[in-house]
N, CA, C and O atoms as a GROMACS GRO file, in nm:
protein
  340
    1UNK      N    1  -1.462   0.081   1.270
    1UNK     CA    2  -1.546   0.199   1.282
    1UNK      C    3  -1.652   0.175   1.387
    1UNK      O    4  -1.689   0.062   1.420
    2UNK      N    5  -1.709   0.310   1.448
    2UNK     CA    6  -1.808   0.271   1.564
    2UNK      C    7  -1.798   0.228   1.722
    2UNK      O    8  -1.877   0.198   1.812
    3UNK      N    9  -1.605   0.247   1.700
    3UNK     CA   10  -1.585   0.227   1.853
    3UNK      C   11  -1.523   0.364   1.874
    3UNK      O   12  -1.461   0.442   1.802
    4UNK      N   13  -1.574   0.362   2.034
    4UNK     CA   14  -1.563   0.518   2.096
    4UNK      C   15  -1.398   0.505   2.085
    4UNK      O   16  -1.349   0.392   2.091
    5UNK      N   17  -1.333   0.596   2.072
    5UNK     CA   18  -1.221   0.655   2.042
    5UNK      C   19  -1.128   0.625   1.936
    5UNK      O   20  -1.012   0.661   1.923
    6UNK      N   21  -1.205   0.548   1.860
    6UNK     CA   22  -1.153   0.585   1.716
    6UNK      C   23  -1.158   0.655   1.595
    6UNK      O   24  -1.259   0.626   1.531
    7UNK      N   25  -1.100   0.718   1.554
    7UNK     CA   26  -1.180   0.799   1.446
    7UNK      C   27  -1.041   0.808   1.338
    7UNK      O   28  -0.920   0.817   1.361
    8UNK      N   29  -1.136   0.800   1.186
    8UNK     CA   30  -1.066   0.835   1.061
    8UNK      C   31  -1.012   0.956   1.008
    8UNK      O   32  -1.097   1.033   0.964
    9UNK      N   33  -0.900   0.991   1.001
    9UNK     CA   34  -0.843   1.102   0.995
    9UNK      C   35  -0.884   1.129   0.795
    9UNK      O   36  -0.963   1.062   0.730
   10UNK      N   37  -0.815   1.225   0.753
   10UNK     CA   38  -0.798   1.248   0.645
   10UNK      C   39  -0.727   1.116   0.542
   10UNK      O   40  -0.655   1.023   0.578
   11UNK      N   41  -0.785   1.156   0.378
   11UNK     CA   42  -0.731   1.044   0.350
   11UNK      C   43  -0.592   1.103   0.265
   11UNK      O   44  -0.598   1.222   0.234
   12UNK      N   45  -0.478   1.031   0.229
   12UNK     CA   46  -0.344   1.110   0.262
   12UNK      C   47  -0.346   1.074   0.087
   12UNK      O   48  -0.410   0.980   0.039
   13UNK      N   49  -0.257   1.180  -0.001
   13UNK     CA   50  -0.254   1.189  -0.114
   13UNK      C   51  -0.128   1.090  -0.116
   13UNK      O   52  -0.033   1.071  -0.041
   14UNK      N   53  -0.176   1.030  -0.252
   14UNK     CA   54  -0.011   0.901  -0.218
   14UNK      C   55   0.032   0.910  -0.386
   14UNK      O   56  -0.059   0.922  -0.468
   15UNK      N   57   0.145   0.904  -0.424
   15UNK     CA   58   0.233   0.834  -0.592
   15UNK      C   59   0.190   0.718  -0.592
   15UNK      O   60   0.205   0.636  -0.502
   16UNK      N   61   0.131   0.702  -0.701
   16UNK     CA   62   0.082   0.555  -0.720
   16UNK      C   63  -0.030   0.434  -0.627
   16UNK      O   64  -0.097   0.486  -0.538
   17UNK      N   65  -0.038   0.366  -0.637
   17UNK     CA   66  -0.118   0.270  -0.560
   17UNK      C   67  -0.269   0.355  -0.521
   17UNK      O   68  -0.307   0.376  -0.406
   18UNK      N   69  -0.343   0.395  -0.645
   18UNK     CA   70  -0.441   0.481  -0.628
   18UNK      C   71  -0.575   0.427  -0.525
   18UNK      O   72  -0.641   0.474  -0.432
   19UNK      N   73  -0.569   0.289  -0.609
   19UNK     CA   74  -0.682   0.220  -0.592
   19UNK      C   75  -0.671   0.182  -0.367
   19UNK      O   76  -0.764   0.159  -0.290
   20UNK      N   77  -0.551   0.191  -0.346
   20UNK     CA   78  -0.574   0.106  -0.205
   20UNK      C   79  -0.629   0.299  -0.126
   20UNK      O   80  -0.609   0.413  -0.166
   21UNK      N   81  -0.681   0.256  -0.038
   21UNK     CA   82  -0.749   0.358   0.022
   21UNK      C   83  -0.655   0.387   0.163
   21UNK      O   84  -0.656   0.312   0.261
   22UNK      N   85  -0.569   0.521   0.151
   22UNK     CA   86  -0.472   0.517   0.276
   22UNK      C   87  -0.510   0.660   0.326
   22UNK      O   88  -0.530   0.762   0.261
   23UNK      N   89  -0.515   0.626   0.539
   23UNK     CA   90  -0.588   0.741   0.558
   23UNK      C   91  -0.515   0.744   0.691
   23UNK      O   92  -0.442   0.651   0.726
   24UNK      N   93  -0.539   0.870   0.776
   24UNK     CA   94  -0.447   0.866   0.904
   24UNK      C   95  -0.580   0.790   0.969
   24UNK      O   96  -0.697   0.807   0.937
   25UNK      N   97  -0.517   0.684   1.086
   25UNK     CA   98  -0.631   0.640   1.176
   25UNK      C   99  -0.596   0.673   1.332
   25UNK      O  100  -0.494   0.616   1.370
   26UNK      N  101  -0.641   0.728   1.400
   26UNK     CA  102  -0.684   0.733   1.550
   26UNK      C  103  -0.703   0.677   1.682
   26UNK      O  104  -0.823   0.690   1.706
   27UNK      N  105  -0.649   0.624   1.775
   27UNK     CA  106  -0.674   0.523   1.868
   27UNK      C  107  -0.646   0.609   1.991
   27UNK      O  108  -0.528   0.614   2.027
   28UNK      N  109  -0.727   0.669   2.053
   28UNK     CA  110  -0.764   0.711   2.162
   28UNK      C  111  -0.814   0.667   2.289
   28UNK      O  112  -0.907   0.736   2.330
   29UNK      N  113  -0.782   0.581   2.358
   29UNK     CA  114  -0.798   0.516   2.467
   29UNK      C  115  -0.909   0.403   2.431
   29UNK      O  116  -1.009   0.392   2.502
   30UNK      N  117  -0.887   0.313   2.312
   30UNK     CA  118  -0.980   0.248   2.246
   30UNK      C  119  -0.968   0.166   2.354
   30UNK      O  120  -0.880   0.192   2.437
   31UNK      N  121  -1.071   0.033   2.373
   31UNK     CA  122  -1.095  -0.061   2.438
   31UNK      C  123  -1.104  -0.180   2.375
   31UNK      O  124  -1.211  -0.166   2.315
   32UNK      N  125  -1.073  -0.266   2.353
   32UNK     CA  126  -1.042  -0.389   2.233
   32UNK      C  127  -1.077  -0.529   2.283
   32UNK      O  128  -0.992  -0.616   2.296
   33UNK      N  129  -1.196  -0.544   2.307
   33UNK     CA  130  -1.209  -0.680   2.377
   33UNK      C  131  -1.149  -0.818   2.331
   33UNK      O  132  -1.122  -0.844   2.213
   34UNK      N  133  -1.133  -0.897   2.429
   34UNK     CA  134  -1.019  -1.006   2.408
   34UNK      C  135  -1.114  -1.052   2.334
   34UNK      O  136  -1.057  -1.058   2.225
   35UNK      N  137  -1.213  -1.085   2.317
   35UNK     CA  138  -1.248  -1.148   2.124
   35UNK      C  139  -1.218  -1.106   2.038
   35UNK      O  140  -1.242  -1.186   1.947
   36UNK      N  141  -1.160  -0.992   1.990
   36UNK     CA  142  -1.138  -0.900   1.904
   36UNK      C  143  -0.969  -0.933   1.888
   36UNK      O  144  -0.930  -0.965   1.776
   37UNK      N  145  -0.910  -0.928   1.954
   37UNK     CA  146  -0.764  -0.922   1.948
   37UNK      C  147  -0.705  -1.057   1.837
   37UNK      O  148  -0.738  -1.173   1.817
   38UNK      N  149  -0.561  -0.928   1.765
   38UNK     CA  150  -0.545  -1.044   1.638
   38UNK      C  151  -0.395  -1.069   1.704
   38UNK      O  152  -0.313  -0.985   1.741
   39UNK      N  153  -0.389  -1.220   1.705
   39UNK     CA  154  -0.289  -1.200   1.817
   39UNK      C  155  -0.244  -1.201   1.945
   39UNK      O  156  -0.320  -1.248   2.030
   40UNK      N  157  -0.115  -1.150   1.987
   40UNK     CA  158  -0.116  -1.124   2.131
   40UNK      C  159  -0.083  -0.962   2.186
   40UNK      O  160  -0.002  -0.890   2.128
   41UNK      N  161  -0.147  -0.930   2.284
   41UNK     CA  162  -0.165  -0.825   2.321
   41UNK      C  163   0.000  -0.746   2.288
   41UNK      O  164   0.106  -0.807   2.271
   42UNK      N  165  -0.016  -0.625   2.285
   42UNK     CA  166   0.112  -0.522   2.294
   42UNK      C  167   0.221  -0.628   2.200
   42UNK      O  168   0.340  -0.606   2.224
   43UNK      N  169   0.199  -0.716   2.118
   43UNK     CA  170   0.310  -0.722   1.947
   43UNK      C  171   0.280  -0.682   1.842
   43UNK      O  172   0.323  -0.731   1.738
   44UNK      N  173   0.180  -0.560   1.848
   44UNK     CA  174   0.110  -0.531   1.729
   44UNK      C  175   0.253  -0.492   1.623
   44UNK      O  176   0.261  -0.528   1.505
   45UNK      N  177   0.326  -0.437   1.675
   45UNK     CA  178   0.461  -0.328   1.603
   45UNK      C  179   0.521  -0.432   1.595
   45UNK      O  180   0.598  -0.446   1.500
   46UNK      N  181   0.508  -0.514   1.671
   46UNK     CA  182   0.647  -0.661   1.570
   46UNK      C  183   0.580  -0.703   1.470
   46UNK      O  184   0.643  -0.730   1.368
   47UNK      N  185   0.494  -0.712   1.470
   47UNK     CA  186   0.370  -0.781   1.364
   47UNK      C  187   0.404  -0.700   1.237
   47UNK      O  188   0.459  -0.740   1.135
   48UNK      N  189   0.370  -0.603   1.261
   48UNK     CA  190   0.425  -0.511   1.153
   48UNK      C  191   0.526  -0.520   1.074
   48UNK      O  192   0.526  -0.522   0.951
   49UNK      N  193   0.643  -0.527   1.173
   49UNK     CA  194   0.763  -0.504   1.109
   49UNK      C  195   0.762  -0.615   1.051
   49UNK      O  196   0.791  -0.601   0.932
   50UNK      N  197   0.730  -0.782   1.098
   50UNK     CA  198   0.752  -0.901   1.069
   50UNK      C  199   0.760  -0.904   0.915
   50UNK      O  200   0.845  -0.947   0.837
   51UNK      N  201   0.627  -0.834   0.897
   51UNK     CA  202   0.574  -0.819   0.744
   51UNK      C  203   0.624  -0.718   0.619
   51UNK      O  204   0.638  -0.730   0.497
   52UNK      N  205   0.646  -0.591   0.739
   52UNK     CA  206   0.737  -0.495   0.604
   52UNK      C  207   0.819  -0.554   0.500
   52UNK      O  208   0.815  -0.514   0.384
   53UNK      N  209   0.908  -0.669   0.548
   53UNK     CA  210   0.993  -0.686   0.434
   53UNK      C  211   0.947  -0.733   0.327
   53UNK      O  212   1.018  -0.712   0.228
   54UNK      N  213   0.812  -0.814   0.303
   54UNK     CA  214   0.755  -0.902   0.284
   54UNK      C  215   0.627  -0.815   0.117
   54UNK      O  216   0.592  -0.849   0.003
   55UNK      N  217   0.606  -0.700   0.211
   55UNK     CA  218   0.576  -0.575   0.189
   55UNK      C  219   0.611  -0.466   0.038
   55UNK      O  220   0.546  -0.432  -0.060
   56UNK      N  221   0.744  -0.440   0.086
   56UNK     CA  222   0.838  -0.429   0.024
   56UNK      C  223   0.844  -0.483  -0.086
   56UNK      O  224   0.798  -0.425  -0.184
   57UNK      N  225   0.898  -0.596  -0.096
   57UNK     CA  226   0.933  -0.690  -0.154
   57UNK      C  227   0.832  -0.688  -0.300
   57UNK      O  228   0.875  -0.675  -0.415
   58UNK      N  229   0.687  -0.706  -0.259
   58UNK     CA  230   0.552  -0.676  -0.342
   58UNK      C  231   0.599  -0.549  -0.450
   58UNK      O  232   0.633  -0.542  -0.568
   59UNK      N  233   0.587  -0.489  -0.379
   59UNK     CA  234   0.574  -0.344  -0.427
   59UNK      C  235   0.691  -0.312  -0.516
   59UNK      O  236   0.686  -0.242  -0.617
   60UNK      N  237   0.807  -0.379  -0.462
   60UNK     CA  238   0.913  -0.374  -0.617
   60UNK      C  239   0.874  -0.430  -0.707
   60UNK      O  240   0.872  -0.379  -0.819
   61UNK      N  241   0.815  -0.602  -0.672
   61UNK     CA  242   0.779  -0.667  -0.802
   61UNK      C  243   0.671  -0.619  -0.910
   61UNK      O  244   0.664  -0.649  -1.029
   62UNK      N  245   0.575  -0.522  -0.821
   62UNK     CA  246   0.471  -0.463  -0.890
   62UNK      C  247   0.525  -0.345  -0.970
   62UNK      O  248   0.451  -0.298  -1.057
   63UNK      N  249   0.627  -0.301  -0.954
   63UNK     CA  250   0.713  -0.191  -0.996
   63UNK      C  251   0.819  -0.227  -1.126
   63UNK      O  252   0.819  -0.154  -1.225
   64UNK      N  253   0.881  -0.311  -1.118
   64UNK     CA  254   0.951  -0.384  -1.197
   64UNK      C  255   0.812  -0.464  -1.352
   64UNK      O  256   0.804  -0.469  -1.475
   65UNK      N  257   0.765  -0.490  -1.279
   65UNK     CA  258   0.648  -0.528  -1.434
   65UNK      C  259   0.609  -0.421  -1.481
   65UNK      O  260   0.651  -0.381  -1.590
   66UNK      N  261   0.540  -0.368  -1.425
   66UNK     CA  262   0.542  -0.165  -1.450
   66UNK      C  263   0.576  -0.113  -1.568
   66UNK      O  264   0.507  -0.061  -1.656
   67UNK      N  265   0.759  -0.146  -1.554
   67UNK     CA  266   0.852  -0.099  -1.596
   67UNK      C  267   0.878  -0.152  -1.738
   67UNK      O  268   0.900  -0.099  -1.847
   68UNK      N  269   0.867  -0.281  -1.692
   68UNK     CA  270   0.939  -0.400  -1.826
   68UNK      C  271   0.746  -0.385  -1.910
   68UNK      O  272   0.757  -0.380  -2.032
   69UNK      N  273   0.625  -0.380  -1.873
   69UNK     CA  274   0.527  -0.351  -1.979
   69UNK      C  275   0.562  -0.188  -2.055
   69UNK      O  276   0.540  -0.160  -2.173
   70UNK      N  277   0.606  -0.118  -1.975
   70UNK     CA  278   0.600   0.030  -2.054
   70UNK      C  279   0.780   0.037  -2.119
   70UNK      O  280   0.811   0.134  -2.189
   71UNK      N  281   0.838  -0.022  -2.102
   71UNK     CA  282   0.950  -0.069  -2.208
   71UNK      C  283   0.920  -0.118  -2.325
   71UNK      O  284   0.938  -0.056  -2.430
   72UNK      N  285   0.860  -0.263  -2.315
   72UNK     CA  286   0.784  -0.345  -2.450
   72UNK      C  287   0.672  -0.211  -2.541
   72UNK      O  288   0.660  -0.185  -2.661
   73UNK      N  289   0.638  -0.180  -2.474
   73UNK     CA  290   0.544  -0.060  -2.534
   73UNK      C  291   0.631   0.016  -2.631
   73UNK      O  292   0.631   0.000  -2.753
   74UNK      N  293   0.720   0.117  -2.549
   74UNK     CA  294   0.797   0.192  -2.569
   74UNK      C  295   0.938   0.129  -2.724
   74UNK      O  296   0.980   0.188  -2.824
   75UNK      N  297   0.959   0.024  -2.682
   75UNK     CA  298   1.037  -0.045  -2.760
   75UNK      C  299   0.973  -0.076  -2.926
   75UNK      O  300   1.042  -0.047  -3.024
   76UNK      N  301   0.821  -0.143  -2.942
   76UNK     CA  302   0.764  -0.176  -3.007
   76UNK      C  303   0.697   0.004  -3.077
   76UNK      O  304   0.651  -0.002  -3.191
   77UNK      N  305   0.697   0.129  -3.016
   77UNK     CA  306   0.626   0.232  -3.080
   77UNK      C  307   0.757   0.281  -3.152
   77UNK      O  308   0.763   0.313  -3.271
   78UNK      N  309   0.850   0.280  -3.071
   78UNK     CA  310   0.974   0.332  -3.137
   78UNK      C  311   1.007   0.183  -3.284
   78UNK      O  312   1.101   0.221  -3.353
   79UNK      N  313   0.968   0.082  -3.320
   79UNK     CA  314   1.033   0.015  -3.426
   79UNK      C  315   0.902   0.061  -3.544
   79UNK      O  316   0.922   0.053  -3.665
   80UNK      N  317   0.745   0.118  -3.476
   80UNK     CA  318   0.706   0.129  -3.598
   80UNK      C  319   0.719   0.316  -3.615
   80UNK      O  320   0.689   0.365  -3.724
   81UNK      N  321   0.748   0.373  -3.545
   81UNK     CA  322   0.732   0.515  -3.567
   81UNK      C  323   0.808   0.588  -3.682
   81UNK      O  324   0.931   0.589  -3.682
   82UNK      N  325   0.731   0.653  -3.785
   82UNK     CA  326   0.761   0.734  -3.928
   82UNK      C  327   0.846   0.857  -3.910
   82UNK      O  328   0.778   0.956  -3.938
   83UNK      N  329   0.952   0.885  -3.880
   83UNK     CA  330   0.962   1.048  -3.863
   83UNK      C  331   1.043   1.118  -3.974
   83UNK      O  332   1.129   1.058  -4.040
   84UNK      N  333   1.020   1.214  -3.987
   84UNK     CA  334   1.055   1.284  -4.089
   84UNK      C  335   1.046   1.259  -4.219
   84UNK      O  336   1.135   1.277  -4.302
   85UNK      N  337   0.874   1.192  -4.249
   85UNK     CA  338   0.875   1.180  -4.392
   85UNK      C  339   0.922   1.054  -4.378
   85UNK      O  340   0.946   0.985  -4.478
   0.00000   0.00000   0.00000
């Protein structure tokens, strides 16, 4: 934030993952001084991709526990639940 031609777009409604804060961002003829740079110039998009799988990968496992806690739940309400009298 605070450099001329960047600016924070809207923040984008997302399923799940409430807590991380996801927003469109802006780069308009930014200027990035070589102290600043993470990396090497123009691999930002390999960088990226390097990591998607990696990414991914998270986000199933966080998905899969998810799943298997609201099972155990689900499993354990259904052995004590009374119905019909």
């Amino acid at each position: 934030r605070g450099m001329e031609g960047f600016e924070r777009g809207r923040k984008l409604d997302k399923i799940g993952l409430d807590a991380q804060d996801t927003a469109e961002l802006s780069f308009t003829d930014v200027k990035v001084p070589a102290e600043n740079l993470l990396g090497e110039e123009g691999q930002g998009f390999i960088y990226l991709m390097q990591n998607l799988p990696q990414e991914r990968i998270s986000i199933a496992i966080m998905a899969a526990a998810a799943m298997e806690a609201v099972l155990d739940d689900t499993l354990q309400y259904a052995k004590e639940r009374k119905a019909f009298g």
